[in-house]
N, C-alpha and C positions, 0 to 999 in steps of 0.2 A: 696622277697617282698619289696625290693627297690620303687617299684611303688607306692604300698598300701600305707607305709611310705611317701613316700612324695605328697602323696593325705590326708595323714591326717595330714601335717604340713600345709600342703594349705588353709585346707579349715576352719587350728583351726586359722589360719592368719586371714582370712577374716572372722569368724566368733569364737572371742573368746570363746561366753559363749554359745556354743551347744556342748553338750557332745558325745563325742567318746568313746565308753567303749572298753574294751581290749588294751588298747594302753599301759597298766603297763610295765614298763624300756625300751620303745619305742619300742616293739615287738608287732604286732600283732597275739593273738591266733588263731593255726590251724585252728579252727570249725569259722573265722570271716573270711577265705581266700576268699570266693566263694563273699561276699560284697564286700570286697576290691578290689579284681580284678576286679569287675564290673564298682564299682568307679573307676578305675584305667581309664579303656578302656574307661570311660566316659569323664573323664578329658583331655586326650590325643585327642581325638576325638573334644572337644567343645573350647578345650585352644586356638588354632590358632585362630577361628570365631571371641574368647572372645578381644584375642590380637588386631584381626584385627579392632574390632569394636572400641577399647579404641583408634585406630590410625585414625578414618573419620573425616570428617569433619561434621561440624555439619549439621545437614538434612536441606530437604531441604523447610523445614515449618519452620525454626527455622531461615534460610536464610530471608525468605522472613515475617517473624515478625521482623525482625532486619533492614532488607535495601529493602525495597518495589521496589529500583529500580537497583534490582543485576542482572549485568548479566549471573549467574548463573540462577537465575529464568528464563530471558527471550530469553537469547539466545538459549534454548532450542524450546520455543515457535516461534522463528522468524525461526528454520530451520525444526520444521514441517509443518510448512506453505509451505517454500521454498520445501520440500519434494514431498507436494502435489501439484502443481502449479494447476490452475484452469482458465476457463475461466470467463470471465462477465454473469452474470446469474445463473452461476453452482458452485459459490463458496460456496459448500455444509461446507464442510470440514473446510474449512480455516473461513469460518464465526462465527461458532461453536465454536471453537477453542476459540477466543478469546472473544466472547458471556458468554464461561463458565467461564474464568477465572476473566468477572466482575461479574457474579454471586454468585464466591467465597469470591468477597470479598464484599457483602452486593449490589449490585447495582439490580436494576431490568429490567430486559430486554424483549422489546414487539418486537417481529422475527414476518416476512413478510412484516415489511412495505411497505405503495405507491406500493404493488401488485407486491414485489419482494421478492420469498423466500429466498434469501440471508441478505437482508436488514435488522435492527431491530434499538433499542434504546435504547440506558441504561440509566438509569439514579439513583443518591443515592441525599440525603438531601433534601431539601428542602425551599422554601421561596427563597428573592431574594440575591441577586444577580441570575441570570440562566447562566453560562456558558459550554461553547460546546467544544468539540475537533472533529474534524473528521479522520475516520479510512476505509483506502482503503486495499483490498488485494488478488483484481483479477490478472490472470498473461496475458499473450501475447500468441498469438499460432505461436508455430514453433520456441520458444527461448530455450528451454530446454538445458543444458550444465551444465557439474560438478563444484562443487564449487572448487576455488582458484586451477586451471589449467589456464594456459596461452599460450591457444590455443583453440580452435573452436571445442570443445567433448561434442555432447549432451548425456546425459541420455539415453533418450528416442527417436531414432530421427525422429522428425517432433511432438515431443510432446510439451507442452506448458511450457512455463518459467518462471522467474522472472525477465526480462530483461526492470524493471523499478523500481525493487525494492518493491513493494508493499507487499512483508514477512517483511519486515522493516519497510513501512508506519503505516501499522494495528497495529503491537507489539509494538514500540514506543508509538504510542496514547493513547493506552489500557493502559500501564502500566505509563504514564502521569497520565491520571484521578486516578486512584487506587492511584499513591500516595499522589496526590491533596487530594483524599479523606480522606485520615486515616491525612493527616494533618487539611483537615476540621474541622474533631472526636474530636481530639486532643487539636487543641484549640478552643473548642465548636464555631466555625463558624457558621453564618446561611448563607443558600444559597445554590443553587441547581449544580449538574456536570452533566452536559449529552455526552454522546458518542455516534455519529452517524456513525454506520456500514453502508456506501457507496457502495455500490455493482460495478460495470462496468463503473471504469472509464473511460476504455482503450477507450470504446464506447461514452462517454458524455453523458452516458443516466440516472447514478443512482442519483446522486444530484439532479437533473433536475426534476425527478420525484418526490423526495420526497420533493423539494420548490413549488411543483406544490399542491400538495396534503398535503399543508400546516402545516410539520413536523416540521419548525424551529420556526413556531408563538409562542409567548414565551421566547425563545430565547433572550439575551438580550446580550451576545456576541461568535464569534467562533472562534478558533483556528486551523490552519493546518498545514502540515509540508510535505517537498518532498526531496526522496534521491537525490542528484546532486553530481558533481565533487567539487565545492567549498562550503563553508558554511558564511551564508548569510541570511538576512530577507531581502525577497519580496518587493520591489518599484515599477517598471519595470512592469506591467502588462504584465499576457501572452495572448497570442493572441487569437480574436475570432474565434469560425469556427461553421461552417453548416455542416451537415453529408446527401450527397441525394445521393439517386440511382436513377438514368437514363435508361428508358429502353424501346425497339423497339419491335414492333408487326409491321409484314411482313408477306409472304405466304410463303408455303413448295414448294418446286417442287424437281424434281429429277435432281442434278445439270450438266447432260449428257444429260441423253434424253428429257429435257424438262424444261433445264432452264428460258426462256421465258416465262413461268407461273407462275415462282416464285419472290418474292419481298425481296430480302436479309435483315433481320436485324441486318446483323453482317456489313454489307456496310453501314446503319445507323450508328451504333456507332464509327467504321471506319472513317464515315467522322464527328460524333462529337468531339472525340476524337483528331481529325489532327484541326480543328477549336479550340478547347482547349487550343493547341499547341501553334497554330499562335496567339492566345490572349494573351499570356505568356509574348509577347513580347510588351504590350499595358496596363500593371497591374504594380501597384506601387511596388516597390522592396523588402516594406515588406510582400507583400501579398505570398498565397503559395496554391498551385493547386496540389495536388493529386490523386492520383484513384488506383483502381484495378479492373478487370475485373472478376465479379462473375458469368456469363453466358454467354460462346461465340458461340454456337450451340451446336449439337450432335455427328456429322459427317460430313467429306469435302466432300462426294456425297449427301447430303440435305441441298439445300438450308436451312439455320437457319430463321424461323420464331421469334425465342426470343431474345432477348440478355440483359444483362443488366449492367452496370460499376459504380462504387460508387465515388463520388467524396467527397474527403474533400478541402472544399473553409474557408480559412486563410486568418486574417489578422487584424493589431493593433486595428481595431474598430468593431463591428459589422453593423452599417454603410456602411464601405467600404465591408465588406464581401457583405449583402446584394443586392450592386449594383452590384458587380462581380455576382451573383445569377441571375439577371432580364439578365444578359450576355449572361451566360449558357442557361438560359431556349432559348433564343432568337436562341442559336445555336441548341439547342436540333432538336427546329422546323423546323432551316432549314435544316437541316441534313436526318429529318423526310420527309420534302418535296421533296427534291431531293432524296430518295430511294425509293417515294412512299410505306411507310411505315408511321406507325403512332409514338409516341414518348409518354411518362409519365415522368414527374418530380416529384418526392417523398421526400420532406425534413425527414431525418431520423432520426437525433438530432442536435442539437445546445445548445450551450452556448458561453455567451459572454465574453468580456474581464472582468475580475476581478476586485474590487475595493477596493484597501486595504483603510483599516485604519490608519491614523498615528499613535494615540495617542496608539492601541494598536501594533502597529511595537515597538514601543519606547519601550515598556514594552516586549516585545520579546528579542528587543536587548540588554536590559539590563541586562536579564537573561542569555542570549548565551554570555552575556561577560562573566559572573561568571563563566560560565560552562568551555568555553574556547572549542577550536578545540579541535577534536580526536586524539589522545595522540598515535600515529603512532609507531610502532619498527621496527627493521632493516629488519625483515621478509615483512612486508607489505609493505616497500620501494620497497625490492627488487619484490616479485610479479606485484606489481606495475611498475615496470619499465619494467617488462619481457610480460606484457598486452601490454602496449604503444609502444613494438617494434614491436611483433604480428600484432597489428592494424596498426603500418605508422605513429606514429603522436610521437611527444619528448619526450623523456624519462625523464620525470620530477619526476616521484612519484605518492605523494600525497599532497596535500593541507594543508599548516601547519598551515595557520592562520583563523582567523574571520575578516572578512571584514566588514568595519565599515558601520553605517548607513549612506547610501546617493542615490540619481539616480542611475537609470541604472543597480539595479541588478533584473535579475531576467531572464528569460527562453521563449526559441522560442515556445515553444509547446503549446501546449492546456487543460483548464484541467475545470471539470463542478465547480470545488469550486466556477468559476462564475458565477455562479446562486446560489449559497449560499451568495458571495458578493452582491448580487443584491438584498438581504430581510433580511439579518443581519450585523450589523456590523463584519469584518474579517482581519485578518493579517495571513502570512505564511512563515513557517521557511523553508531556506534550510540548507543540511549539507552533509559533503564531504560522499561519500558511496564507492567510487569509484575512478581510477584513472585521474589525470587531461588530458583532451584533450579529452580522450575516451566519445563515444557518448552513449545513454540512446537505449532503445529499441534494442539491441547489444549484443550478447553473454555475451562482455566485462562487463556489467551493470550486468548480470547474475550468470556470475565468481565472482564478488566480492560481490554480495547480499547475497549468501551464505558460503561467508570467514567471518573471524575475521574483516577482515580489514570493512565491511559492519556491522557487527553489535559495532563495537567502534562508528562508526558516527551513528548509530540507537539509540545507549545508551547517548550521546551527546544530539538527540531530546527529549529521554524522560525527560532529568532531566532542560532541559531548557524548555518544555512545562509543566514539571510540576512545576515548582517554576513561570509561567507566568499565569496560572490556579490560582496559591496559593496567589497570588498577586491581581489578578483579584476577587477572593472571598474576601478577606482583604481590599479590599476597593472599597466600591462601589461610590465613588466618579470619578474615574479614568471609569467606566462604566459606569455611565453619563455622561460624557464628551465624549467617545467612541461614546454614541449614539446619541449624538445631532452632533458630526462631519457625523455622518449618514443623520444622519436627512437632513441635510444645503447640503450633495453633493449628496443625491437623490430627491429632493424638486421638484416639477411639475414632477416626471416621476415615476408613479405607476407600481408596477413591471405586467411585462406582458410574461406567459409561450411562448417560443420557441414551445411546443410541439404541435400539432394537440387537438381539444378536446377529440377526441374520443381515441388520443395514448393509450396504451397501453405497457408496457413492456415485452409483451408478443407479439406481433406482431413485434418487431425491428428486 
């Protein structure tokens, strides 16, 4: 009865004054065997759980009452995002996601906005100051790849990725405002935090909609942030672009016995496509001409009656974009005219180049000093070097510093926040996610969004957007100033939607 005994020192330990009877000269009597041994096997049985539980760490609501912006909270949420990757439109899952966890923390959220069921709005507090973060977290189709491999292994293959990061963009922003807000609470702030769920960047089309259909009115400033190779706030506008598809109506015939009757619309795009070309060579250097071919017929013995190719037309202004545009249409036609075939030009989305804000850059960079670059170890060096010999480009790593404010930073691509610059004052962070040289849209972008090494620079944007958030409610003097440098560099140009009237986000 070794066990019994020391079941009954145990539990007189942690509970002095409950009485054990039979324990007289530390024997327990025959007729109390059948308890004892129960307690015995019960002890034995619950003692490991009991051990193991005195050795956890504290949970994980106890985490996140103590440090709103741990990456134990959130690194969990940036790799079920990465988990589920999702297209533009269909960001069922990943919307959700981070919908509920401002839900949890007091925010109120209206899903479907601008006639997107991925889209919504959060918002907590109230009165003015009104500031904004925006939160992307569509993925790419055809990027899927495991996380921190360095080498080209998708998941799923041909299934959609992360290969811009946007597990990172959403989670960072989200957990920004959530901790803007409990600092709100805290030191009874007035003023409003709003979080805009951006559905289909990859497309240009979810911003676009919802500055069209008047979601930022109110609005009084916004904040954005995008994974890159270095980290940095936004000067450098990114470039405008147009989104059209092009597309030929010709006749059928049977391309053997009776070509002669038929009018190829694949020799249409054929020849707008090689005119495209030859322009290439006649477009300012920074401008940039893309396509894909979504309809090239059905079969090589039918003549193709359909075709159709999508162009993205790039470049520093939307201005010059547009003039590249009156180009294309120009060749569409003649390309139409010589297949005797007809031609449609369909603008599909747009947005324009971007307009930061100084006054709130300033206020970004001063936060992302304090915060300081991603705090890199020898693991993420090395990953990182074993991406950049994969790809072909120098094995440098990762990005150890913050680069100061001045010209010239900021990214070739394109992104709709320009149609949010275009009706609210706006500034945008970048930060290292990824290794230097390696290009976005890329396996490489994909491998590291779902490493350590992607969410150290995720964790970096949240605590610099949210101490820029917390600033920004703290004085609403610095957001009037924000919004009259608005005021003075939009002054005679009333904004005007890119989009068709009748668009739709359901027609794109």
């Amino acid at each position: 009865m070794d066990c019994a005994l020391f079941v009954s020192h145990y539990v007189s330990a942690l509970h002095p004054a409950l009485p054990l009877p039979g324990r007289a000269n530390g024997r327990v009597p025959r007729r109390k065997w059948p308890l004892w041994i129960a307690a015995c096997g019960l002890f034995v049985a619950l003692a490991p759980s009991a051990a193991r539980a005195n050795e956890r760490p504290p949970d994980a609501a106890r985490v996140e009452r103590q440090d709103p912006l741990s990456l134990a909270r959130w690194g969990p949420i940036a790799d079920t995002i990465f988990s589920h990757p999702e297209l533009a439109l269909a960001e069922t899952k990943s919307a959700e996601v981070l919908a509920r966890e401002l839900e949890k923390e007091g925010f109120s959220v209206v899903r479907g906005v601008a006639g997107m069921k991925t889209g919504w709005v959060a918002t907590a507090g109230h009165g003015a100051p009104v500031v904004g973060v925006l939160a992307e977290y569509d993925a790419l189709p055809g990027l899927s790849q495991k996380p921190g491999i360095a080498r080209k292994e998708a998941v799923l293959t041909g299934a959609a990725g992360h290969g811009c990061g946007h597990n990172l963009l959403g989670t960072a922003a989200v957990a920004a405002a959530i901790a803007a807000n409990r600092e709100r609470s805290r030191r009874g702030l007035a003023g409003t935090i709003q979080v805009f769920g951006t559905p289909a960047e990859e497309q240009i089309i979810g911003k676009t909609f919802m500055v069209r259909d008047g979601l930022f009115r109110g609005t009084d400033v916004v904040l954005a942030w995008h994974p890159e190779e270095t980290t940095y706030v936004y000067t450098r506008p990114r470039l405008a672009v147009t989104v059209i598809d092009v597309e030929f109506m010709g006749t059928t015939a049977h391309a053997a016995a009776s070509p002669w009757l038929g009018r190829s619309a694949l020799s249409a795009l054929e020849l707008f496509d090689h005119a495209v070309a030859l322009m290439r060579e006649h477009i300012l250097p920074t401008a940039r001409l893309h396509r894909v071919i979504k309809a090239g017929g059905v079969a090589a013995n039918v003549i193709p009656d359909y075709t159709k190719v999508q162009y993205f037309v790039r470049d520093e202004t939307g201005t010059r974009v547009r003039s590249m545009l009156d180009r294309l249409r120009k060749a569409a036609d003649g390309a139409a005219l010589a297949s005797e075939t007809r031609s449609k030009v369909t603008v599909r989305a747009a947005t324009r180049e971007p307009l930061y804000n100084e006054v709130l850059s300033r206020v970004l960079q001063t936060e992302l000093d304090k915060v300081g670059a991603p705090a890199w170890d020898a693991a993420d060096h090395e990953l990182a070097r074993a991406i950049q010999k994969e790809v072909g480009v120098p094995a440098q790593g990762l990005s150890p510093a913050v680069l100061p404010l001045s010209p010239g930073h900021g990214a070739t691509a394109s992104s709709d926040v320009g149609e949010t610059s275009a009706v609210v004052p706006l500034a945008e962070l970048a930060v290292a996610t990824r290794p230097l040289g390696t290009p976005a849209h890329h396996w490489a972008q994909t491998a590291a969004a779902g490493h350590a090494m992607g969410k150290k620079g995720m964790m970096v944007a949240a605590k610099t957007l949210a101490g820029a958030l917390s600033v920004l409610l703290s004085s609403p003097d610095v957001v009037r100033r924000a919004r009259a440098e608005f005021a003075g560099s939009t002054a005679g140009s009333p904004y005007q939607s890119p989009l068709a009237s009748d668009a739709t986000p359901e027609s794109w």
